[in-house]
C-alpha angles and dihedrals in degrees: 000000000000109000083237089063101049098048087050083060097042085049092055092039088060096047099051090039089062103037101269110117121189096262087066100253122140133209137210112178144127111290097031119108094244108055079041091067095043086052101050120103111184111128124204114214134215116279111214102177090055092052095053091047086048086048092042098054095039095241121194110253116279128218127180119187133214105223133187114238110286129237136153128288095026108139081187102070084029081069093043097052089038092062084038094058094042083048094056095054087056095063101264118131112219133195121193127204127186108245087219119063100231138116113205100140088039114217129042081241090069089039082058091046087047092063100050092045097051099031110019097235128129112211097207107185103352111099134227129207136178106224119048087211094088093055110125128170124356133154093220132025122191130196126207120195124021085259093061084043080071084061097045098055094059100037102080093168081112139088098215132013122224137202110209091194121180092165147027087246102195088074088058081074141042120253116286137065100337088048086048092048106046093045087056095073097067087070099059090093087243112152117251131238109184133201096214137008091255090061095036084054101046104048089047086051100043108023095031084237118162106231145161115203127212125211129230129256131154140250108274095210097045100043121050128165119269146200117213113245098209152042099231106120098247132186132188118213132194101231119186104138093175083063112081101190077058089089087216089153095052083044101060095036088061089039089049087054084048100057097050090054094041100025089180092066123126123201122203114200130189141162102070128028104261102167090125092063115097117223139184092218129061109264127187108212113215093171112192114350132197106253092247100065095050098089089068094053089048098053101050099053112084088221135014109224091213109173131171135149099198123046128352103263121217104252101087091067088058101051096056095047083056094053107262143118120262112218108184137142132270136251136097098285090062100028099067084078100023134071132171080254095067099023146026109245123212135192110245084262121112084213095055087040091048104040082049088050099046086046091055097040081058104043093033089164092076089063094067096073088048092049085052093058100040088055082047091044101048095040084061100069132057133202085224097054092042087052100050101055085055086053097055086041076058110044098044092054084050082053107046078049102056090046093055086047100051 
């Protein structure tokens, strides 16, 4: 079986699994993994005893974390390994527990394996385990998703409580319980670690929340900067159409208005398998890519067609850094990064997208001033600096903690 194939099904397998079907609908009842973690209420106490033997020996901080259930092609758990792994250099132990009960990759050691296969990252010394249940001390503990916040607001083995929030997660549903729900969870006084300054911003003005935001950079060996080898008109599109604050919708729409002004256009999409859409235009389906051939891809497209209602993803940073043009909409979420000097910024309308994105196919020299400062842009931030200014945000709320403690 093609590795393609088998990551599609993994893909589907995951999204069922978990209560997502393919038609975007989402489910919350008695029996799914999710409603089952709402509903629990075990608490786990503090454990004295172990806090004075961590204290004693002078152990390093410790941090576990409360993750959603992996699978291949999630930026999202990409982020979360990444600031593991940067953690980790600067002296913090972490342990990390799957917020679902369920093996279906078997050992921690496939977990392990797991990580290194879908998001290219080793763990070293820091361990992995499938049910959260068997956390103990820890000086800090970190959820993940507004589900694990459900966790975290019952385990109290811990000095501090942190968010580890990459999106402002009610928007992912309509109004009504799962918004509710998920909104909840800004008010359980836990400290917040932001991917992003809108967020970090956000969720200190309307929830009250103390946070510290990062901003966002690239991988310097797997992105390098790029020329375009031809003349074909070329455009990259974020295509999750499972996603729904993908905007994939809004996406094609503009593309489809593209190609019947310039016929000869090619589309490359890539984030989700969408071999089973129709489209008036020729599209070449990457699917889901490992992280380190992207740059290619990048760089041979004239623009990147990046959307996204909700927060800002990662990707335009790493287009820039390949050599392309980001093309995403406005608004603050995505503002905070962008500017009409490193992107070109659309309303959350296919006609304004498309007509951008017509004017710069046919006057393909402009891009070039805007392909300069994204390159400047993107070399001036790094993922270390950027990390360790999340790990001091870290250790000096562990701190404060352990002083008021005693």
């Amino acid at each position: 079986m093609r590795l393609k194939t088998k990551i599609r099904i993994s893909l589907e397998k995951t999204l069922n699994r978990y209560g997502y079907v393919l038609e975007k609908k989402y489910k919350l009842k008695r029996g799914t993994p999710d409603y089952d973690i709402l509903m629990e209420q075990t608490e786990f106490p503090f454990d004295e005893e172990a806090y004075k033997k961590a204290r004693a020996n002078g152990d390093p901080i410790t941090l576990n974390w409360v993750i959603p259930l992996m699978g291949p092609g999630s930026g999202g758990h990409t982020t979360i390994f990444r600031t593991i792994s940067y953690l980790s250099e600067m002296g913090i132990k972490n342990k990390i527990y799957m917020c679902w009960d369920d093996s279906n990759l078997g050992t921690s050691e496939e977990l392990r394996q797991a990580v290194k296969d879908y998001y290219g990252y080793d763990l070293g010394d820091n361990e992995i385990y499938w049910d959260f249940r068997t956390m103990g001390y820890a000086d800090g503990c970190v959820c993940t998703s507004w589900q694990s916040a459900y966790v975290l607001r019952r385990f109290h083995n811990c000095l501090s409580k942190f968010y580890f929030v990459q999106d402002f997660e009610p928007w992912f549903y309509p109004m009504g319980s799962l918004y509710h729900l998920a909104e909840k969870t800004y008010h359980f006084g836990f400290r917040g670690v932001t991917a992003g300054l809108w967020l970090a911003d956000k969720l200190h003005k309307d929830y009250g929340m103390e946070t510290e935001g990062f901003r966002f950079s690239y991988e310097r060996s797997r992105y390098h900067f790029g020329t375009k080898k031809d003349n074909v008109p070329r455009i990259f599109f974020y295509a999750r159409p499972y996603t729904a604050r993908r905007e994939f919708e809004i996406g094609t729409m503009a593309l489809d208005m593209v190609a019947q002004e310039i016929p000869e256009l090619e589309v490359v999409m890539a984030g989700q398998p969408i071999s089973d859409y129709p489209f008036g235009f020729k599209c070449i389906d990457k699917g889901i890519m490992p992280p380190e051939k992207m740059s290619d891809v990048y760089s041979q497209c004239d623009m990147c067609l990046v959307l996204s209602a909700t927060n800002m993803s990662l990707l335009p940073i790493e287009v820039m850094a390949s050599g392309s043009v980001v093309v995403s909409d406005g608004g603050d979420n995505n503002t905070w990064e962008l500017n009409d000097q490193n992107a070109i910024l659309t309303e959350d309308d296919p006609w304004d997208i498309a007509d951008k994105l017509i004017y710069y196919l046919k006057h393909r020299e402009e891009l070039e001033p805007l392909r300069v400062q994204g390159k400047e842009y993107a070399e001036g931030i790094t993922w270390k600096e950027e990390m360790e200014t999340v790990c001091t945000f870290m250790r000096d709320s562990i701190e404060a903690d352990r002083a008021k403690r005693g």
